[in-house]
N, C-alpha and C positions, 0 to 999 in steps of 0.2 A: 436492380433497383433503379428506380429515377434520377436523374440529377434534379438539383432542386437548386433554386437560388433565394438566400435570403431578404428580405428586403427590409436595408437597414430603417434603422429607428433614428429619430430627432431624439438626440439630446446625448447620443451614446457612439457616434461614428469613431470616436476613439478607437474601441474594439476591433472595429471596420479597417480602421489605418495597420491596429497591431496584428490583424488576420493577413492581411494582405501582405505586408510585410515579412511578416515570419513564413510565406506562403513562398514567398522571393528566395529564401536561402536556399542552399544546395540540395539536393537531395540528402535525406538524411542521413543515408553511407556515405555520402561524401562531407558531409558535414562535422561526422566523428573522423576521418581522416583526417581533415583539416582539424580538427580540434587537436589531436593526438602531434601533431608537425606542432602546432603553439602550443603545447605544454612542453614537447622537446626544447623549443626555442628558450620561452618563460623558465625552463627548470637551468636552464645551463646558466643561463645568466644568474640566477638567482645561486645558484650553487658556486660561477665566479665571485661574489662578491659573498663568497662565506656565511648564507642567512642560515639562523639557526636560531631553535628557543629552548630552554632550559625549564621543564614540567615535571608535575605529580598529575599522573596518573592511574586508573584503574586497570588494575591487569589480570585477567581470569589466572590462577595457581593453576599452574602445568599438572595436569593427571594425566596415567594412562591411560588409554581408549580410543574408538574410533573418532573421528576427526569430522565435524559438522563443515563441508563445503561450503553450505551455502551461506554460511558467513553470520546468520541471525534469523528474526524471526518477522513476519511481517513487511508489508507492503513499503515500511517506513524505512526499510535496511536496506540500503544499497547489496548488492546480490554478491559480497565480497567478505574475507573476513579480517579485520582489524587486526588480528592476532592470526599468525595463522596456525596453531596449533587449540585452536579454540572447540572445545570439545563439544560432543552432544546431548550436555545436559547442562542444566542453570551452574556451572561453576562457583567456588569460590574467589573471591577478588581479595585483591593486598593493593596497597598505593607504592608505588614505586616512582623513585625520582630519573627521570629521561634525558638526554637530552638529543634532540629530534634537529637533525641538519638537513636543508634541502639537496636532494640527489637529482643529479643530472643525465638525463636518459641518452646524454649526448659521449657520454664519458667509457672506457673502456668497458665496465662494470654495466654502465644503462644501457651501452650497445649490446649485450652479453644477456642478461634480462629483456631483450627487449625480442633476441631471436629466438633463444632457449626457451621462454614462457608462453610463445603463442597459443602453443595445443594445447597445455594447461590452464590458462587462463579460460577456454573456453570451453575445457571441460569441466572447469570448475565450476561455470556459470550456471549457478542451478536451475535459475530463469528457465532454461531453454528444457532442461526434462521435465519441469513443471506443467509448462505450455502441455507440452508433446501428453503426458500423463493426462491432466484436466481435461483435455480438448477432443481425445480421446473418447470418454464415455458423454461430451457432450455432442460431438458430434455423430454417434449414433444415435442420438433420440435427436436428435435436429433431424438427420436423414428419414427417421421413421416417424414423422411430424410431432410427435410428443410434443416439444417445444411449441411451436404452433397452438397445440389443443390447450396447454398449458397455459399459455397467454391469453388465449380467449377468454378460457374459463375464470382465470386471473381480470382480467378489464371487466365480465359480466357483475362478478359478485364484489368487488372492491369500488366503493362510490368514485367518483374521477374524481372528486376535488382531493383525493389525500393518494391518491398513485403515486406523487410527487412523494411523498413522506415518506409512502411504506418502501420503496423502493433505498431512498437516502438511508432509514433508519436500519433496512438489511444490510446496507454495507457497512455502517457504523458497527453494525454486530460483528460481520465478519472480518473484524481483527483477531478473530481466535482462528482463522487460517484465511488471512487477507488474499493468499493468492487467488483463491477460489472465488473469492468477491471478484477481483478482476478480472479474470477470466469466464466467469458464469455470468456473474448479475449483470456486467456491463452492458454487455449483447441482446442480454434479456429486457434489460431497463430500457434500449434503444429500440426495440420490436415490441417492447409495450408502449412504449407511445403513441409506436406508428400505429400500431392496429385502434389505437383512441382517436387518431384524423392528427395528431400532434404531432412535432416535428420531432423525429427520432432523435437529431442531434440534444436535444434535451434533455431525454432519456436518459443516456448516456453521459452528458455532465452532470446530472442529480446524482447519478449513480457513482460517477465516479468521485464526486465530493463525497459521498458517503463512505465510501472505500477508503479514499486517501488522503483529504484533508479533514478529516477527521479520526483520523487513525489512533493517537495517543487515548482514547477514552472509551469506555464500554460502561457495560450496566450488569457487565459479569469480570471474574478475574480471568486475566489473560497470562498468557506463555512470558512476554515481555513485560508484567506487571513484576514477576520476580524475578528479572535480570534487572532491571534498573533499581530494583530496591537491596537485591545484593551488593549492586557497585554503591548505591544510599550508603548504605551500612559499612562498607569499605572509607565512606570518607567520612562517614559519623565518628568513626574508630580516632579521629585526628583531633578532638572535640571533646568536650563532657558530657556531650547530647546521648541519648539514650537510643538506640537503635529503631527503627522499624521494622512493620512488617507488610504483607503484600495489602494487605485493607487501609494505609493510611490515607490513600487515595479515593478511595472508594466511593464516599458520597460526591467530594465535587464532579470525580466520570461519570458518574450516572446522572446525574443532573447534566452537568455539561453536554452528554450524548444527546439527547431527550434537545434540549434548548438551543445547540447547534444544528441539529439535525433540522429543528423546523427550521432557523434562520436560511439555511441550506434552498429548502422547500421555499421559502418565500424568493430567494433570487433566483428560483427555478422559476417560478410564475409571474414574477415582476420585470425581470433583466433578460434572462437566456430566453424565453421564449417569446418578447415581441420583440426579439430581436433578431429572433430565426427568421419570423413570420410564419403564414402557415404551411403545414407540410404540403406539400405539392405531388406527393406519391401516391399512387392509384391504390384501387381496392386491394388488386391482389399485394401489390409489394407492403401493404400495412396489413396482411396477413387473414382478410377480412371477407375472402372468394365463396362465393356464395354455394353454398353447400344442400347435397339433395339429400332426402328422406335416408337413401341407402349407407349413405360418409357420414350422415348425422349418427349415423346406427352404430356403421364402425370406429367410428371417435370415443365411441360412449363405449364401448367395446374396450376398445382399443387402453382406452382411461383406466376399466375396472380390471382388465391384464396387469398394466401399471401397477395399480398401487397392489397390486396382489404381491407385485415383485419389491416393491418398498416392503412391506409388511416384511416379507421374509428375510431380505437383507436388515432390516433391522432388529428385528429378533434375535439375527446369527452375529450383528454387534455388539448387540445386550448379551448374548451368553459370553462372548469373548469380553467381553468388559468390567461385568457387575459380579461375580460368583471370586472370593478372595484365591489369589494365586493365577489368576484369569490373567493369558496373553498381550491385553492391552492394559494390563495395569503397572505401576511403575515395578520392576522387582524386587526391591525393599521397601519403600515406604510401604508400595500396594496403595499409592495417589492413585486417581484418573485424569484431575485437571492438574494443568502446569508443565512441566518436563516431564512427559511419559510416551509413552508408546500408544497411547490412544492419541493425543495432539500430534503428533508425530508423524499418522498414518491418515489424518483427516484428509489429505487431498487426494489419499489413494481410495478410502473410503466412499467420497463424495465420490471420485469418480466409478465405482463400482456402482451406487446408486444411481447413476443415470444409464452408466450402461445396460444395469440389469431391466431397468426402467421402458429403455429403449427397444430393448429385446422385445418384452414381452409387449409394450404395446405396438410393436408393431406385428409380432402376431397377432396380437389381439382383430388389429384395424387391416390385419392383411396388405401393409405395407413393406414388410419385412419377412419373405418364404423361407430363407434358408441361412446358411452361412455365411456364403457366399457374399449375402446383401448386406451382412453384417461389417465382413470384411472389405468390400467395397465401399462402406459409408467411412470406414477409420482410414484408409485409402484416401479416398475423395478429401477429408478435412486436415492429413497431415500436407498433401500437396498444396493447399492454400496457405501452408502456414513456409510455407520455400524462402518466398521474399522477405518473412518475418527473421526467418531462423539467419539470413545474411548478417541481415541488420544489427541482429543481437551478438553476432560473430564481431564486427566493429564496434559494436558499445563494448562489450565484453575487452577488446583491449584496452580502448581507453581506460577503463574503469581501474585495470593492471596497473598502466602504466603512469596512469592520474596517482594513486595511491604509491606507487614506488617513490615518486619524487618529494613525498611528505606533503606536499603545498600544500591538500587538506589540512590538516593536522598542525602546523605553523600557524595558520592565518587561523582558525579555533584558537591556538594559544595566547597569540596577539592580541585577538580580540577580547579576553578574557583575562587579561593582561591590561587593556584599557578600563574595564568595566570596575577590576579589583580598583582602580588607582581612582576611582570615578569617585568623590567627595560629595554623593547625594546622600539623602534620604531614604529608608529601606523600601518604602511602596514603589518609591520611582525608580529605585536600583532593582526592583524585580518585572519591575516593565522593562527597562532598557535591556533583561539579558532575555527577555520573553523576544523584543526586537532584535538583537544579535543573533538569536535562534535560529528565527525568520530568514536571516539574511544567509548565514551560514548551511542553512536548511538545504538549497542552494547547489552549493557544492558539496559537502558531506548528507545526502539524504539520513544515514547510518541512525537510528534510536538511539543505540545501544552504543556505535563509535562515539559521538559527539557527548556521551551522559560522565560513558571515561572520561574525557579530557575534561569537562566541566564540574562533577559535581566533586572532583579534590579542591579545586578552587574555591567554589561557591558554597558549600557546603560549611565549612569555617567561619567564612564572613559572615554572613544571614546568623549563624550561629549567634556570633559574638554580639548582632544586633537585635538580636532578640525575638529574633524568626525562624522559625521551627523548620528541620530538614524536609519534611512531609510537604510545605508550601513553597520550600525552592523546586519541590521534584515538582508538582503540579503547575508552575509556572513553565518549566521547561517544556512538560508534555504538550501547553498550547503552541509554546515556540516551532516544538519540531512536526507539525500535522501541515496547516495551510498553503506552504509552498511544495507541499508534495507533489502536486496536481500541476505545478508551472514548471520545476524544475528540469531541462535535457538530462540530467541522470537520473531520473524514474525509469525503471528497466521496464515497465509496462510501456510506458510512454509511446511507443511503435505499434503497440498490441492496440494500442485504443485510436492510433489513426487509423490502422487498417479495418477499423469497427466502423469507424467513421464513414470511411472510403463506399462501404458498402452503402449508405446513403447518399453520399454527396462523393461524387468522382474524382472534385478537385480537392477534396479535404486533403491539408496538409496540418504539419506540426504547428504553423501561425494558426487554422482552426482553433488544435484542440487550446493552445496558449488562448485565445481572445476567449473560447468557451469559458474557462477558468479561474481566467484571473480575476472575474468578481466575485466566484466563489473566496479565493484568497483573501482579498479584502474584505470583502465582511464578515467571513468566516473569524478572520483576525479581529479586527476592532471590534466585534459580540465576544470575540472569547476575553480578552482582554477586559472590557468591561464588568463583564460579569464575574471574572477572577478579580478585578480593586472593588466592586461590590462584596463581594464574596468576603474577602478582606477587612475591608471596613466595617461590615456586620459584626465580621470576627466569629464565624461559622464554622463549626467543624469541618474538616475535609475528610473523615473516615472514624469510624467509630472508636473516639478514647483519642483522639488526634485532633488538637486544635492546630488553629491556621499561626496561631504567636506563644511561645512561651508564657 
């Protein structure tokens, strides 16, 4: 790919200073080193002087079974788990009274955890087989041009002006297996641009707003819709409030989806993109090489092998799925959506579909002869992912060893702690914890951590003012999405500079941050807005679920 250089914009060099800047820090391995020496430092000290807070929180009840690694669900979960016998299915929750002392990684015990836990901690990190799994069956149809044909065909028949949307709006869907968003659409969103003459870096922050600061909301029910409403119902229990269920949310996400997603799209065409300037990348690297009579033929070829092989694999989903007692249904209810083995299996799924995908058009288009070409394309795409898999090797402890010292989980308290003691008004006490969300966002990515520590707290208060549990959950949902996209602990966060890279050589972590953070901000102030509109209408938020007692 080209280097390209953008040329900034009047009015907005802010960005320009914070790219640059964040461009300056160390390299990102070395940046989590050093991260990990200052939390060593911050935790002793903090554990010298005895800090400590005394909570109710949400605690999944201990069952037997096998044990969910990778910590939660969603792009929104830090890739850890809060509890670590946290099971693999929606649990039930109890409030239980804690109290939560800051630990020092400096002390015989954090010296001890801090040797002992290496190999685990990153074996834990499910991040990294996720990658390896997804990239997998995407990188065979990459190798056998699928991809390529896919995005043409995709820029021919979708009008330009709403590539921005459809693109944003896929990733808002794909909170029912966000990782796949990350990993597929992003690359894709970036290589549809190019191939439109637009500056791939665009691509790639439409997309990646779509994905991840927008993550709390769908326009269907999701996996995380009923963990956060079991812990709901866990701190309803403390209250005279009547319980919920996974739909109280229901109307304001799907409008929210819908209404963020374009705001999303408008600072994709107002902000990120004269702010790239234009792509400066040639035909071929926007995917765009002029093709003869003979490749037109094998494309077309090549497409109708494809979908031959969708068709089948989807058929061989639907019989595994829909027929009662069927494989991917839960074993007792016999659910599909929610905690089953059909959500559960969607990224190994998804990546079967491009594999198989892959295969066949590249028989099809005679790109792909034998096995061989097969095994050398998952070959060729795990080697690129080398630098990646370091990286995550160092977030991976930090993330250990951030989490052993409590300081997450403290400063949530504290701050929640302020908010309770806060002598406002209920509208504006559900903005300020919408803002502490934001802020804490942060350092606890976690949906599902930060919902514990919060909704024992909040859940009571809002109660006893006259505000229904269903609009403190919805206020939080916009809290925990916008700094997804900014935060150093988004475990993707490596994954989407080295996407970047491939456009822009100098792309570092101050890129993707300056790409971003407009998205955050007015991702933030339109959700915000339209949740005190919302409010003040006094509009349902899910069917039989007003927004006030």
């Amino acid at each position: 790919m080209s280097e390209t250089t953008a040329a900034p914009a009047q009015g907005i060099s802010m960005l320009d200073r914070i790219e640059r800047l964040g461009n300056r820090v160390p390299h990102p391995v070395m940046m989590f080193v050093y991260l990990i020496i200052g939390v060593a430092v911050i935790s002793h000290v903090l554990y010298l002087f005895d800090v400590s807070v005394v909570e109710e929180v949400a605690v999944p009840v201990q069952s037997p079974g096998p044990v969910d690694e990778h910590g939660g669900l969603g792009g929104s979960d830090v890739e850890y788990p809060l509890y670590p016998d946290e099971p693999d299915y929606v649990p039930d929750y109890e409030i239980v009274e804690q109290e939560i002392t800051v630990e020092s990684l400096l002390t015989t015990d954090g010296i001890r955890f801090v040797l002992t836990s290496f190999v685990d901690n990153f074996a834990a990190f499910a991040v990294v087989a996720v990658i390896f799994v997804a990239m997998m069956g995407v990188g065979v149809a990459e190798e056998a041009g699928l991809m390529a044909a896919l995005i043409r065909k995709m820029v021919a028949v979708a009008p330009r002006g709403v590539i921005a949307f459809i693109l944003i709006f896929v990733g808002v869907l794909s909170s029912v297996a966000s990782d796949a968003g990350y990993l597929i659409l992003i690359p894709l969103a970036a290589a549809a641009f190019a191939t439109l003459g637009r500056h791939p870096l665009a691509g790639l922050a439409a997309a990646f707003a779509g994905v991840g600061a927008v993550f709390g909301v769908n326009i269907v029910i999701t996996p995380i819709d009923s963990m956060l409403t079991e812990i709901t119902n866990e701190a309803i229990g403390l209250t005279s409030a009547e319980p919920i269920t996974v739909t109280a949310n229901f109307f304001f996400s799907a409008v929210s989806a819908v209404v963020i997603a374009l705001v999303a799209m408008v600072v994709t065409q107002r902000i990120i993109e004269p702010r790239l300037g234009p792509w400066g990348g040639t035909a071929l690297d926007a995917g765009e090489e002029d093709q003869t009579v003979e490749e037109q033929e094998a494309e077309a070829r090549g497409l109708r092998f494809a979908l031959y092989a969708l068709v089948a694999i989807v058929v061989l989903i639907l019989i595994a799925t829909l027929p009662p007692g069927s494989p991917l249904r839960h074993p007792e209810t016999g659910e599909v959506i929610g905690s089953t083995p059909f959500m559960e299996s969607l990224i190994f799924l998804i990546t079967l579909i491009f594999l198989a995908c892959g295969i066949f058009y590249g028989i099809g288009a005679r790109t792909i002869t034998n096995s061989s070409g097969v095994i050398a394309a998952v070959t060729k795409t795990f080697s690129g992912l080398a630098g990646l898999v370091f990286m995550l090797l160092l977030i991976a402890q930090f993330i250990a060893y951030f989490n052993f010292t409590n300081i997450p989980r403290v400063a949530a308290a504290q701050m929640a702690g302020l908010l309770e003691r806060a002598n406002i008004p209920a509208l504006a006490l559900l903005v300020l914890l919408i803002v502490v969300i934001l802020v804490l966002d942060i350092i606890l990515p976690g949906v599902v951590p930060k919902w514990a520590i919060f909704a024992p707290v909040f859940i009571p208060i809002f109660v006893r003012l006259g505000i229904t549990p269903q609009t403190v959950l919805a206020a939080y949902r916009i809290g925990d999405s916008p700094t997804n996209v900014i935060t150093p602990l988004m475990v993707y966060l490596p994954f989407i500079v080295t996407v970047a890279q491939r456009y822009q050589k100098d792309a570092g972590l101050g890129t993707v941050v300056a790409l971003m953070l407009p998205y955050t901000l007015f991702i933030a102030l339109a959700w915000v807005a339209l949740f005190v509109v919302w409010f003040l209408l006094g509009l349902p938020l899910g069917p039989g679920y007003p927004v006030s007692a």
